[in-house]
Backbone atoms as SQL, in Angstrom:
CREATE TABLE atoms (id INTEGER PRIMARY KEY, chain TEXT, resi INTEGER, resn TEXT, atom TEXT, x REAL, y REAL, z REAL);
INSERT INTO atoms VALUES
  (1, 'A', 1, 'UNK', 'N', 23.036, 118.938, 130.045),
  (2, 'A', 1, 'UNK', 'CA', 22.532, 118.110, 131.123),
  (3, 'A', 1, 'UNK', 'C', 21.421, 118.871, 131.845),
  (4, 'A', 2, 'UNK', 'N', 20.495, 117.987, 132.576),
  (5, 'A', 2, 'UNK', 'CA', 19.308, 119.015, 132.869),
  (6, 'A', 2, 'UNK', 'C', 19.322, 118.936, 134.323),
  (7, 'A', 3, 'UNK', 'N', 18.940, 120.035, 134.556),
  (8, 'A', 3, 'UNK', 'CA', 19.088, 120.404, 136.209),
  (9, 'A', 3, 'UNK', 'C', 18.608, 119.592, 137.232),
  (10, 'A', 4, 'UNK', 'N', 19.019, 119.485, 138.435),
  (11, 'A', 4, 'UNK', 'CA', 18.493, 118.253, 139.057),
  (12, 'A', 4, 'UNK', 'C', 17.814, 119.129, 140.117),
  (13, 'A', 5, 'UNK', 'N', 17.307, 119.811, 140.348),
  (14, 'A', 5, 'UNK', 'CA', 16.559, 120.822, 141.392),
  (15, 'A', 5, 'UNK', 'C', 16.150, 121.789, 140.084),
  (16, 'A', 6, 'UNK', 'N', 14.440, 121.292, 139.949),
  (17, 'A', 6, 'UNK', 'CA', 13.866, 122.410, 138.566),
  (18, 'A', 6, 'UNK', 'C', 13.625, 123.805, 138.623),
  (19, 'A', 7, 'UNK', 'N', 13.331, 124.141, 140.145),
  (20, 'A', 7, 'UNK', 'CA', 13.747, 125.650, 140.655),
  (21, 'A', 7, 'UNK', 'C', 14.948, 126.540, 140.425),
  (22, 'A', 8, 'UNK', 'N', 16.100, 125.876, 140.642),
  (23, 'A', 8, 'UNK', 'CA', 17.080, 126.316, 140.583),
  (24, 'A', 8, 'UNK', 'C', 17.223, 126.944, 139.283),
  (25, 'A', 9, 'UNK', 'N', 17.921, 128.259, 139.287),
  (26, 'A', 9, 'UNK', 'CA', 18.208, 128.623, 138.104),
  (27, 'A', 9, 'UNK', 'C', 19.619, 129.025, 137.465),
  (28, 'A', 10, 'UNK', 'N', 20.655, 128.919, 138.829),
  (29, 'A', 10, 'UNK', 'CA', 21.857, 128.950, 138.660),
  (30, 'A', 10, 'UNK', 'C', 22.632, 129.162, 139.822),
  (31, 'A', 11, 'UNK', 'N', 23.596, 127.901, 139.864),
  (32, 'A', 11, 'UNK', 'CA', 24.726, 128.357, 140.809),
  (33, 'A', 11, 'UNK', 'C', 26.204, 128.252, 140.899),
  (34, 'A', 12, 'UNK', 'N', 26.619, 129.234, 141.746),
  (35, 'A', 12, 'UNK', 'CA', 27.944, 129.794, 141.393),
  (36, 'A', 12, 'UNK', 'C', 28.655, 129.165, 142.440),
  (37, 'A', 13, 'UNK', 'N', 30.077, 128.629, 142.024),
  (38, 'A', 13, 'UNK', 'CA', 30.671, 128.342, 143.488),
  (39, 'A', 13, 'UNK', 'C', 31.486, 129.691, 143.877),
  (40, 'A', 14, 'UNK', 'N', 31.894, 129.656, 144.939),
  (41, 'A', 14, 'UNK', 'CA', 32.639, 130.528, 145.635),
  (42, 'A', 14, 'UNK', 'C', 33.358, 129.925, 146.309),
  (43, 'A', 15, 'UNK', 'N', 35.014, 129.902, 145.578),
  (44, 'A', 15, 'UNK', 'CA', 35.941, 129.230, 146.102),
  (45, 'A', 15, 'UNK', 'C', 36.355, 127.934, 145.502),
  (46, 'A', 16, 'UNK', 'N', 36.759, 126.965, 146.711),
  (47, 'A', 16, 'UNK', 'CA', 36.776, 125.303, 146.502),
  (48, 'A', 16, 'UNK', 'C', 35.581, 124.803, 146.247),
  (49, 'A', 17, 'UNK', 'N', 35.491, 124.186, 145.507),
  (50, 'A', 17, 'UNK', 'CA', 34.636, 123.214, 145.651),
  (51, 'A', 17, 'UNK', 'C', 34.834, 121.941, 146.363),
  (52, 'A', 18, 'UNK', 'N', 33.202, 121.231, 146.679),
  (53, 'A', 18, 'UNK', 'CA', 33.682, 119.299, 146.585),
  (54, 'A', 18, 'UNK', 'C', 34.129, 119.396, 148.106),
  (55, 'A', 19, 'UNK', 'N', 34.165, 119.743, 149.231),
  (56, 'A', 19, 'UNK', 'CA', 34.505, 119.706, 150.074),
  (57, 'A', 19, 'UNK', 'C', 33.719, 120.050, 151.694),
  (58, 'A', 20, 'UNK', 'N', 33.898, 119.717, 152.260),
  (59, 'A', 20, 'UNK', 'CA', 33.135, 121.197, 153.685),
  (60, 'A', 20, 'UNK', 'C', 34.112, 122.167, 153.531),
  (61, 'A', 21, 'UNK', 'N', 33.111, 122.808, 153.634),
  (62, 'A', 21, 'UNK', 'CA', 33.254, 124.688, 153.991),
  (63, 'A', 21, 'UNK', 'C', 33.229, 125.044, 152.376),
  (64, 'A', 22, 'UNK', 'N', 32.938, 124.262, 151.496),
  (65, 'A', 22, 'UNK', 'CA', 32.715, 124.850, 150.006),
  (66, 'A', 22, 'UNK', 'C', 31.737, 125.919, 150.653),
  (67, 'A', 23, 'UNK', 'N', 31.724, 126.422, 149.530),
  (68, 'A', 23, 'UNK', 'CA', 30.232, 127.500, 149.182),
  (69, 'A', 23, 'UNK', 'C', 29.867, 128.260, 148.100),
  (70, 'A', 24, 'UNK', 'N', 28.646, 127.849, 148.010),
  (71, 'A', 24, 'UNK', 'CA', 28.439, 128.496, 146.859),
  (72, 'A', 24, 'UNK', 'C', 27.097, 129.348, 146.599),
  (73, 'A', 25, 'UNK', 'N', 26.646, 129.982, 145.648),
  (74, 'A', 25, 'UNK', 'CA', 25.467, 131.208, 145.530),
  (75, 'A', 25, 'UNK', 'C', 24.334, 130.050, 144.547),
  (76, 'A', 26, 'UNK', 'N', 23.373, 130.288, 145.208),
  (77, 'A', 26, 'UNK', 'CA', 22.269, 129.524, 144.539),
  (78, 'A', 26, 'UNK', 'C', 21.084, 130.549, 143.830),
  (79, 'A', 27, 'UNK', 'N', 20.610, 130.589, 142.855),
  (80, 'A', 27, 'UNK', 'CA', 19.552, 131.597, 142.522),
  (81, 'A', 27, 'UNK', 'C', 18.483, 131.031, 141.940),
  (82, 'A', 28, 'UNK', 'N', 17.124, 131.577, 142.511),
  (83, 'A', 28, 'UNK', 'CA', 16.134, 131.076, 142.635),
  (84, 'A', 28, 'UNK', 'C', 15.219, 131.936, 142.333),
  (85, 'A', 29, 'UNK', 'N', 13.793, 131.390, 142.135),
  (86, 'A', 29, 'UNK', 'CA', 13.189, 132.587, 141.379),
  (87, 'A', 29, 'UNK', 'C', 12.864, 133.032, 142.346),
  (88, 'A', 30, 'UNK', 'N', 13.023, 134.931, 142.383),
  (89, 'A', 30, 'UNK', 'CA', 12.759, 135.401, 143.544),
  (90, 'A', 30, 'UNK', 'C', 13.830, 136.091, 144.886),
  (91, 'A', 31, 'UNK', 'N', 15.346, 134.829, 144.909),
  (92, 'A', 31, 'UNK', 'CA', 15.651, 135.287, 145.813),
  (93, 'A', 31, 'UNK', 'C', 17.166, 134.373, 145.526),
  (94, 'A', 32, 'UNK', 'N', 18.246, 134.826, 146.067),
  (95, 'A', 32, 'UNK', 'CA', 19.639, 133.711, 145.922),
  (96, 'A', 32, 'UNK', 'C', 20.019, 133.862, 147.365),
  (97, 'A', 33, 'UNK', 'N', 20.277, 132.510, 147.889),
  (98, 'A', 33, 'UNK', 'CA', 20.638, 131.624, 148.956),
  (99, 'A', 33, 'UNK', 'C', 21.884, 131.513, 148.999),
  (100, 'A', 34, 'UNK', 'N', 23.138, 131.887, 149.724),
  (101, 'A', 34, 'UNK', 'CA', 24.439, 131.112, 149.502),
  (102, 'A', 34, 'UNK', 'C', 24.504, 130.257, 151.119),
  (103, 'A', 35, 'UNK', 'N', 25.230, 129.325, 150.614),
  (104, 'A', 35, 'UNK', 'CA', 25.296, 128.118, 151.332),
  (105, 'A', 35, 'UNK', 'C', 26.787, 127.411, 151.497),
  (106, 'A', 36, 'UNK', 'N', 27.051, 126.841, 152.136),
  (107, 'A', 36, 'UNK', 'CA', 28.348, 126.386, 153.060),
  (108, 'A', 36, 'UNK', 'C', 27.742, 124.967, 153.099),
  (109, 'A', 37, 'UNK', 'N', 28.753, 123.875, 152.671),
  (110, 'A', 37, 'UNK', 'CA', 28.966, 122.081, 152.756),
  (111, 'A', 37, 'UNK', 'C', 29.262, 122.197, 154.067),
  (112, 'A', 38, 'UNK', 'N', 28.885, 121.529, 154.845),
  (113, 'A', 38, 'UNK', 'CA', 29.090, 120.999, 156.331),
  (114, 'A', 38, 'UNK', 'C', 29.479, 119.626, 156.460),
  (115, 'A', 39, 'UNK', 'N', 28.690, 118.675, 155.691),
  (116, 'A', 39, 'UNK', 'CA', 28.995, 117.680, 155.523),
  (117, 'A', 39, 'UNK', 'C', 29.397, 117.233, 154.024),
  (118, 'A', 40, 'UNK', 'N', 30.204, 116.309, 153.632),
  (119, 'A', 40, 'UNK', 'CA', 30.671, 116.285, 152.596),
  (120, 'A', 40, 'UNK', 'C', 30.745, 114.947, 152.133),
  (121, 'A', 41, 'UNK', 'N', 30.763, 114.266, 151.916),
  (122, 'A', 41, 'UNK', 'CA', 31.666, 112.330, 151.625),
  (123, 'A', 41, 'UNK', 'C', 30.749, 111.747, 150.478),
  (124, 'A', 42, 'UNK', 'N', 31.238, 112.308, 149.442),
  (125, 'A', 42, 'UNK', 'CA', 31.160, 111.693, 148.006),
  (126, 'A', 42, 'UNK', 'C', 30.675, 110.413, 147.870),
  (127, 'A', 43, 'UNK', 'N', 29.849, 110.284, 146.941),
  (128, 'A', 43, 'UNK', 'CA', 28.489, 109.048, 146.678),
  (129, 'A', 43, 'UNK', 'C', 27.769, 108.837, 148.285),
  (130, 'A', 44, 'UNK', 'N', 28.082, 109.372, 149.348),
  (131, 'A', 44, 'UNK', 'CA', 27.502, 108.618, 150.233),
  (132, 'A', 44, 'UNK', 'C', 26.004, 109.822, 150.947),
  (133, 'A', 45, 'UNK', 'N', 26.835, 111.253, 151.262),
  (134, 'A', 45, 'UNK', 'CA', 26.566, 112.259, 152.135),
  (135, 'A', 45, 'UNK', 'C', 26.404, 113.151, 151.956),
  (136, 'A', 46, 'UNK', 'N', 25.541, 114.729, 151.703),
  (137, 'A', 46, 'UNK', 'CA', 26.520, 115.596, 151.727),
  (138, 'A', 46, 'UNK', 'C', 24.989, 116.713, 152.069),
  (139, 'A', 47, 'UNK', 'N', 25.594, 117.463, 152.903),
  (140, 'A', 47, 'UNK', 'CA', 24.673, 118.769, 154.042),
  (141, 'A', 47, 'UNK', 'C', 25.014, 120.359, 153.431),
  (142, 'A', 48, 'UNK', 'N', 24.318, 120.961, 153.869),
  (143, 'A', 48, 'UNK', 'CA', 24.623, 121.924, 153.812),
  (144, 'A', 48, 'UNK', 'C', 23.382, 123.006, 154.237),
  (145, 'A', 49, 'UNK', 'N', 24.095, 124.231, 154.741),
  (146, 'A', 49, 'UNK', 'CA', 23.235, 125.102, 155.816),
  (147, 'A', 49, 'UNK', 'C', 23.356, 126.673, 154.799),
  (148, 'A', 50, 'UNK', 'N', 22.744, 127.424, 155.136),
  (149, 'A', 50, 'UNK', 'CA', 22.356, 128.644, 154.638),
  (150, 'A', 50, 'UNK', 'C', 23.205, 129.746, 155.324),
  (151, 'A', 51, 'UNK', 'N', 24.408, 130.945, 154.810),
  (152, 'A', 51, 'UNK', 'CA', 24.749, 131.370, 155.084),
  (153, 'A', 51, 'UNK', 'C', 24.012, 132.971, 155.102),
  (154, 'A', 52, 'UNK', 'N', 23.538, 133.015, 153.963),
  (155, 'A', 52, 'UNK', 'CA', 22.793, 134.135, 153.690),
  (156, 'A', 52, 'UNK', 'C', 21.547, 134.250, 152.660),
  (157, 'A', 53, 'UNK', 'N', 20.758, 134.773, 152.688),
  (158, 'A', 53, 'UNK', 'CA', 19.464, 134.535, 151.335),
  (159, 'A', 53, 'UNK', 'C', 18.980, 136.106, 151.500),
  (160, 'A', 54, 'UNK', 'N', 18.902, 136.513, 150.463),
  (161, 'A', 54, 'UNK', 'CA', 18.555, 137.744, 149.971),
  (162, 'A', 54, 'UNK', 'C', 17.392, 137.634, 148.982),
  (163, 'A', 55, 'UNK', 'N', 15.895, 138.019, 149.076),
  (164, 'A', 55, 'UNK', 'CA', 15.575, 138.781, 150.377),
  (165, 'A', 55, 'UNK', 'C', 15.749, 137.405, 151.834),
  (166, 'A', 56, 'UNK', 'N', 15.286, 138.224, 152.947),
  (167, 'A', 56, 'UNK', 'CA', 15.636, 137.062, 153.836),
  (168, 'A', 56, 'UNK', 'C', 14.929, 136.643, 154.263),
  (169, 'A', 57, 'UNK', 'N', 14.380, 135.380, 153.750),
  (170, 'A', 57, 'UNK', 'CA', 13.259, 134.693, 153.842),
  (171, 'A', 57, 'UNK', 'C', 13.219, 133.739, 154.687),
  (172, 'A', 58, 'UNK', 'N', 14.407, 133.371, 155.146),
  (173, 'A', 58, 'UNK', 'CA', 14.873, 132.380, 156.437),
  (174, 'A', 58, 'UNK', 'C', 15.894, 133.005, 157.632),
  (175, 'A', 59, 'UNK', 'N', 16.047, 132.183, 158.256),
  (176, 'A', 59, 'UNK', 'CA', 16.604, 133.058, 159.870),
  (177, 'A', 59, 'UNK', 'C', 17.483, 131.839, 159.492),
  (178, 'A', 60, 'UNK', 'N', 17.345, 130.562, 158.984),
  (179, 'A', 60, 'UNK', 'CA', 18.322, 129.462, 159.066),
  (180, 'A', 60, 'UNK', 'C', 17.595, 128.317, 158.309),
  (181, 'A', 61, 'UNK', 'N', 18.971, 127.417, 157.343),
  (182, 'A', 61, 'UNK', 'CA', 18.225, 126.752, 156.222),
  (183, 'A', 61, 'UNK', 'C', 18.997, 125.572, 156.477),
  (184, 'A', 62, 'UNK', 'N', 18.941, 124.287, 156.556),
  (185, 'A', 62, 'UNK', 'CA', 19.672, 123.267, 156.344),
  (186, 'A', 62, 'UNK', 'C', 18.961, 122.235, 155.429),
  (187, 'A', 63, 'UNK', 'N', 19.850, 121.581, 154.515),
  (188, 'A', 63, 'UNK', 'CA', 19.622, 120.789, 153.364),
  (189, 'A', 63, 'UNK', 'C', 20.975, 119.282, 153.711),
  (190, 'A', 64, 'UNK', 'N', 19.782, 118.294, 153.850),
  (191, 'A', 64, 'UNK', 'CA', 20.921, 116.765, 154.047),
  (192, 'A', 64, 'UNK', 'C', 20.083, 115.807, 153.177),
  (193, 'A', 65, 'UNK', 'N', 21.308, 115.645, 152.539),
  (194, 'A', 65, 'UNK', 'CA', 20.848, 114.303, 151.573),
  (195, 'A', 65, 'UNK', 'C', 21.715, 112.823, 151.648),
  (196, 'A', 66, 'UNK', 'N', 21.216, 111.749, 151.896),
  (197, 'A', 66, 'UNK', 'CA', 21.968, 110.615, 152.070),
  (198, 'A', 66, 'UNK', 'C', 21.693, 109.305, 151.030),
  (199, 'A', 67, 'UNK', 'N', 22.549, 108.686, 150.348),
  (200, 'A', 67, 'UNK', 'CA', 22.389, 108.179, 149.515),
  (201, 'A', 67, 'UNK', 'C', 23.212, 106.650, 150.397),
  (202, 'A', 68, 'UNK', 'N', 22.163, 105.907, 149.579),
  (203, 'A', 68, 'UNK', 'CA', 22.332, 104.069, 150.511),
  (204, 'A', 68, 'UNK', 'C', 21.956, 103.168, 148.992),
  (205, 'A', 69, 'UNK', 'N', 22.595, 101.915, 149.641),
  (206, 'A', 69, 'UNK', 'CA', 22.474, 101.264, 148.671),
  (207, 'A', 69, 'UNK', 'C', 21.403, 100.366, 148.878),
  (208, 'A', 70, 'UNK', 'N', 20.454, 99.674, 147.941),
  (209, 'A', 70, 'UNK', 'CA', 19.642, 99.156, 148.342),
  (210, 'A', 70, 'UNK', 'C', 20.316, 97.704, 147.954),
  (211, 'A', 71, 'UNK', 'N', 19.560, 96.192, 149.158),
  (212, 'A', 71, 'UNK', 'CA', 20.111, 94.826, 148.295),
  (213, 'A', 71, 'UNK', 'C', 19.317, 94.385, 146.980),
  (214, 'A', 72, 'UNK', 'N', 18.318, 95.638, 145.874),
  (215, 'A', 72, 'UNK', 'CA', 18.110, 94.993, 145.173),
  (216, 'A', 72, 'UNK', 'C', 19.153, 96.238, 143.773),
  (217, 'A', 73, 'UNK', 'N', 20.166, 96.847, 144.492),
  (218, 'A', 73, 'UNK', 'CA', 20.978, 97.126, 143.592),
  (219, 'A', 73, 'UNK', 'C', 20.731, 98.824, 143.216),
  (220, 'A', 74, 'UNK', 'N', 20.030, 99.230, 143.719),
  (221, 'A', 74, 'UNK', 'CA', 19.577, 100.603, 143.611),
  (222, 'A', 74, 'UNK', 'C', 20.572, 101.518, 144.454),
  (223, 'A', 75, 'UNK', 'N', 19.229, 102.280, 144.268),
  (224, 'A', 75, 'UNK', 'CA', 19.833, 103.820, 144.883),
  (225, 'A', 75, 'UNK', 'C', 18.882, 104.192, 145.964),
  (226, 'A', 76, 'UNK', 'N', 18.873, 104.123, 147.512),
  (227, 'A', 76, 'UNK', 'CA', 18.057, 104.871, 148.364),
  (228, 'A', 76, 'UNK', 'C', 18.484, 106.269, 148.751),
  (229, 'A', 77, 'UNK', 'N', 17.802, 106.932, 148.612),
  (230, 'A', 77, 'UNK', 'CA', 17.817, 108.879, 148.954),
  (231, 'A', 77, 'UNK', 'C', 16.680, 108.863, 149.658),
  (232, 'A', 78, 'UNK', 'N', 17.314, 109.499, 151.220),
  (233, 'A', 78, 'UNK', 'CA', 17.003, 110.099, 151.817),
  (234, 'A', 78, 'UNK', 'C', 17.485, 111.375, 151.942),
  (235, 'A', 79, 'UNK', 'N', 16.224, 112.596, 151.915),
  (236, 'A', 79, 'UNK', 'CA', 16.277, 114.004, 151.770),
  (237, 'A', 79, 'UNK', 'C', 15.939, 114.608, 152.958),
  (238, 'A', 80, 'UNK', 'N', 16.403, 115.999, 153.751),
  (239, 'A', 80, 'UNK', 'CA', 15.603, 116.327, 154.590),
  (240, 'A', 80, 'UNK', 'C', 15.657, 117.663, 154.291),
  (241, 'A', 81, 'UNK', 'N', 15.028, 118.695, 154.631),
  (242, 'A', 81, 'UNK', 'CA', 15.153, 120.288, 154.653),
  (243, 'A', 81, 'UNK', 'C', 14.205, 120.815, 155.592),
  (244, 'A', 82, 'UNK', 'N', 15.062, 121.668, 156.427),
  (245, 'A', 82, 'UNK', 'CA', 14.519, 122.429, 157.372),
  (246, 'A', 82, 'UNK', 'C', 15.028, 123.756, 157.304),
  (247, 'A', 83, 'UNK', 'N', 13.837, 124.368, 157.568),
  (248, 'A', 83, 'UNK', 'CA', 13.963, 126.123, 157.156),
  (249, 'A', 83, 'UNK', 'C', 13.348, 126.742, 158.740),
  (250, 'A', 84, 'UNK', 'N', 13.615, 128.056, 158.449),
  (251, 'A', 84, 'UNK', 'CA', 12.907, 128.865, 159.728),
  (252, 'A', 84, 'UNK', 'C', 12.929, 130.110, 159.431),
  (253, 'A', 85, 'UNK', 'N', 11.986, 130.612, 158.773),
  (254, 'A', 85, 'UNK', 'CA', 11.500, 131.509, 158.295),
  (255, 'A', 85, 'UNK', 'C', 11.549, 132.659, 159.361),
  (256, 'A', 86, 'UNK', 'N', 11.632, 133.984, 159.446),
  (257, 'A', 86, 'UNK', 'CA', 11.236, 134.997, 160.140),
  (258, 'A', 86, 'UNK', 'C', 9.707, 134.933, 160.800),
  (259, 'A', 87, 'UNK', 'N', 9.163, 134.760, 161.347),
  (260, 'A', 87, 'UNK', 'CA', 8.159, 134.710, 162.658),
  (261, 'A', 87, 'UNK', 'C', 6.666, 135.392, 161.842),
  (262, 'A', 88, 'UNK', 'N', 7.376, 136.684, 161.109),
  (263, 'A', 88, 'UNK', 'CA', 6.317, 137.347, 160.000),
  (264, 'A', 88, 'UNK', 'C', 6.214, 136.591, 158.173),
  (265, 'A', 89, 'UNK', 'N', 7.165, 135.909, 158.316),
  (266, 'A', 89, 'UNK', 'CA', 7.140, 135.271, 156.966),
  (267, 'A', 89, 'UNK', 'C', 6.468, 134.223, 157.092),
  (268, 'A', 90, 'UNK', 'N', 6.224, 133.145, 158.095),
  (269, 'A', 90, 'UNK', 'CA', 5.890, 131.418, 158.540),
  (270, 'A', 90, 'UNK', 'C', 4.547, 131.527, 157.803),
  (271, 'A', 91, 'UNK', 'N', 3.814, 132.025, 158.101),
  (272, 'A', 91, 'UNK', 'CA', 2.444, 131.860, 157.599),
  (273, 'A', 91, 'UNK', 'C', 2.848, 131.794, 155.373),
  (274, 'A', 92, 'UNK', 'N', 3.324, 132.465, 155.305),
  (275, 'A', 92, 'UNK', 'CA', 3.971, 132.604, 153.813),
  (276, 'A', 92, 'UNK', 'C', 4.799, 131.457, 153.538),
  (277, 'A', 93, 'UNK', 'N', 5.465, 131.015, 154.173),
  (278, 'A', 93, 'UNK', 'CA', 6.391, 129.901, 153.811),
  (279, 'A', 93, 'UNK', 'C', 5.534, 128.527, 154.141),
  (280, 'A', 94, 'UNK', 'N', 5.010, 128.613, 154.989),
  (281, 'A', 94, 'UNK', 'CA', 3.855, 127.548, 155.415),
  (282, 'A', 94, 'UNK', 'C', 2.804, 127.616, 154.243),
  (283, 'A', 95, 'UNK', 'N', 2.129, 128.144, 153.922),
  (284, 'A', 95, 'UNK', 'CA', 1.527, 128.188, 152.341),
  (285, 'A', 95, 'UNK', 'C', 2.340, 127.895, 150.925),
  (286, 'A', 96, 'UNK', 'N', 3.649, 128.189, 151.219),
  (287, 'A', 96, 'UNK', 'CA', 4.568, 127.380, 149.614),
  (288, 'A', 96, 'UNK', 'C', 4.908, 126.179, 150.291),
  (289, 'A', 97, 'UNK', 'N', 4.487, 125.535, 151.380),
  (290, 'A', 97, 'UNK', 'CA', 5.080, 124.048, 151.750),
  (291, 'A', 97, 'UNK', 'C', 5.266, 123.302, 150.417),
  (292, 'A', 98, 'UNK', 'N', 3.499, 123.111, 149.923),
  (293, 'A', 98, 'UNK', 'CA', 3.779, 122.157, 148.896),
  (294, 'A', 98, 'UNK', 'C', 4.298, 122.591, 147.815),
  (295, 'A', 99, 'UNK', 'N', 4.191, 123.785, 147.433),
  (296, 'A', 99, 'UNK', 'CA', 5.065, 124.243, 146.223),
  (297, 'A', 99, 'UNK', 'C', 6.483, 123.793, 146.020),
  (298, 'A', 100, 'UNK', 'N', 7.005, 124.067, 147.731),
  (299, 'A', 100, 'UNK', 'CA', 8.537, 123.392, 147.433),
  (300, 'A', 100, 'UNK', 'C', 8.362, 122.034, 147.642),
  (301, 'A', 101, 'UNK', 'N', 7.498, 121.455, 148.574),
  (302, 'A', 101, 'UNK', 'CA', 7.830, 119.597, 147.921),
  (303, 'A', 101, 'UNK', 'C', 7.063, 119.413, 146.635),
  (304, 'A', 102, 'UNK', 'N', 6.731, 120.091, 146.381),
  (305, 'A', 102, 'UNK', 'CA', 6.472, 119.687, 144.690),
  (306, 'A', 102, 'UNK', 'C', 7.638, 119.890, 143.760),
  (307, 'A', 103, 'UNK', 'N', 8.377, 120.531, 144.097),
  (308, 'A', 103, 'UNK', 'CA', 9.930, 121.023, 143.512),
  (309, 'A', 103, 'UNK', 'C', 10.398, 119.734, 143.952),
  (310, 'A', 104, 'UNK', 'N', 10.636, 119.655, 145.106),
  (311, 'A', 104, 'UNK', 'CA', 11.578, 118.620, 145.369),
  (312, 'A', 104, 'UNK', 'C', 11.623, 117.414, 145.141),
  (313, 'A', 105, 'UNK', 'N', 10.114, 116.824, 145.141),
  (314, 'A', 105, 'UNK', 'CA', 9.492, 115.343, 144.788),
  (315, 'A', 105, 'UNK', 'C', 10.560, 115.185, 143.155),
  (316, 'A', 106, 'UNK', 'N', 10.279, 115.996, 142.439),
  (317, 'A', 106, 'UNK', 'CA', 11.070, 115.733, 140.760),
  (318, 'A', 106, 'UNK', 'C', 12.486, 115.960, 141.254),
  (319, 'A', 107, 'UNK', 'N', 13.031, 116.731, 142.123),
  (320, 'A', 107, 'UNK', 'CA', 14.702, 117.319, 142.074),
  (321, 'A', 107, 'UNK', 'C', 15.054, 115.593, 142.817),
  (322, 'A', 108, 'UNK', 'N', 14.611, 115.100, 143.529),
  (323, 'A', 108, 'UNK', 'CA', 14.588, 113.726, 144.021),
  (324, 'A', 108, 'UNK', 'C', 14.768, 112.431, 143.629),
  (325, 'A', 109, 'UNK', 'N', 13.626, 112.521, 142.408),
  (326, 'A', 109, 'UNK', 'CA', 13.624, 111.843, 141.235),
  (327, 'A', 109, 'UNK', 'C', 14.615, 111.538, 140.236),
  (328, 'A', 110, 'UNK', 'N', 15.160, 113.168, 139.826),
  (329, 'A', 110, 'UNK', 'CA', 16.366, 113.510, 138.784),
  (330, 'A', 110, 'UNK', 'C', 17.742, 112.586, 139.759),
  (331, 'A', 111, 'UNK', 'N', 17.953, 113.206, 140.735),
  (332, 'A', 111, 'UNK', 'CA', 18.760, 112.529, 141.903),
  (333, 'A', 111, 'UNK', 'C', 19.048, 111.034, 141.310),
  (334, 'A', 112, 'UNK', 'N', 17.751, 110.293, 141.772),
  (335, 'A', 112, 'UNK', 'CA', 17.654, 109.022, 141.812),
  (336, 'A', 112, 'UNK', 'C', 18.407, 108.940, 140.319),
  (337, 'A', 113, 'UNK', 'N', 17.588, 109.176, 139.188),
  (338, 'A', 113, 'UNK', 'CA', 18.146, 108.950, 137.801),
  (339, 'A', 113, 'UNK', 'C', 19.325, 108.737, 137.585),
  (340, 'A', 114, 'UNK', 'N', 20.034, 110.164, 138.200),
  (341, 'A', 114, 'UNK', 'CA', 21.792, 110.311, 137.693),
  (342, 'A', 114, 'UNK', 'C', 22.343, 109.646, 138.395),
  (343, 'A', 115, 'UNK', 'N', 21.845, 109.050, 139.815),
  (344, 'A', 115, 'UNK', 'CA', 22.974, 108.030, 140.499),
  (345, 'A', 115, 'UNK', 'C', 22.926, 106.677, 140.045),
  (346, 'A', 116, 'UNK', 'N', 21.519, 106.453, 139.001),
  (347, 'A', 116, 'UNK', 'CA', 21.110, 105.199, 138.578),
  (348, 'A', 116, 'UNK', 'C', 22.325, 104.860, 137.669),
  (349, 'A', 117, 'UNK', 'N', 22.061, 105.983, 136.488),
  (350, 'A', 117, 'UNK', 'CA', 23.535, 106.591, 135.324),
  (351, 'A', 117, 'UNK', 'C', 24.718, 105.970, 135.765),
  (352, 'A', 118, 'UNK', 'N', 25.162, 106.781, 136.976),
  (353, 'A', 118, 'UNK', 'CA', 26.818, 106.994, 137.663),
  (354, 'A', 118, 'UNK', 'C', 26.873, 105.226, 137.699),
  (355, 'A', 119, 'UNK', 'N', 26.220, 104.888, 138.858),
  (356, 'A', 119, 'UNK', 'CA', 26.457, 103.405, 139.248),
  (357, 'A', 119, 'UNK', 'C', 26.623, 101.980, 137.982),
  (358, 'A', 120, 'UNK', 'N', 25.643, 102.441, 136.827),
  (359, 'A', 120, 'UNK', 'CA', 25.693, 101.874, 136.159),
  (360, 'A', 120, 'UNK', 'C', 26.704, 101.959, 134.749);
């Protein structure tokens, strides 16, 4: 199956899964993120914030994705991500803006696909 975030290059859970307070290690080129579910509720919801990223490229990371149904039978995703880089990094992270919505525009896409799959 092919990855639904094309950055990503592997992640590990740590612990439970499928739940809040999961967590798990994300690795990325460059740097691995572990992260904690905050919000959770299957086909509908599900959040999650940055516990640690090595190197530390953020002071604080949150990732929410919401999935709706549309009345012509679809799938609506709404995505949000907010980061906050160290004060000396912003100018650096502010220059990969589009790099990562260029990541994300396809990880979005894939999204859409597999819930197209699931539902159908």
């Amino acid at each position: 199956m092919a990855r639904v975030v094309p950055l990503v290059r592997k992640v590990t859970v740590l612990g439970a899964a499928a739940r809040v307070g999961a967590r798990r290690r994300v690795a990325i080129p460059g740097a691995t993120v572990d992260e904690e579910f905050i919000v959770w509720e299957p086909g509908v919801r599900w959040s999650f914030t940055r516990i640690a990223a090595r190197p530390r490229f953020t002071k604080s990371l949150l990732e929410d994705c919401i999935l709706g149904e549309l009345e012509s039978g679809g799938t609506a995703i709404s995505y949000t991500m907010c980061l906050d880089p160290p004060r000396l990094l912003r100018p650096v992270v502010k220059g990969l803006a589009g790099r990562i919505q260029a990541n994300n525009n396809p990880a979005v896409a894939n999204l859409s696909r597999r819930a197209a799959g699931l539902a159908g």
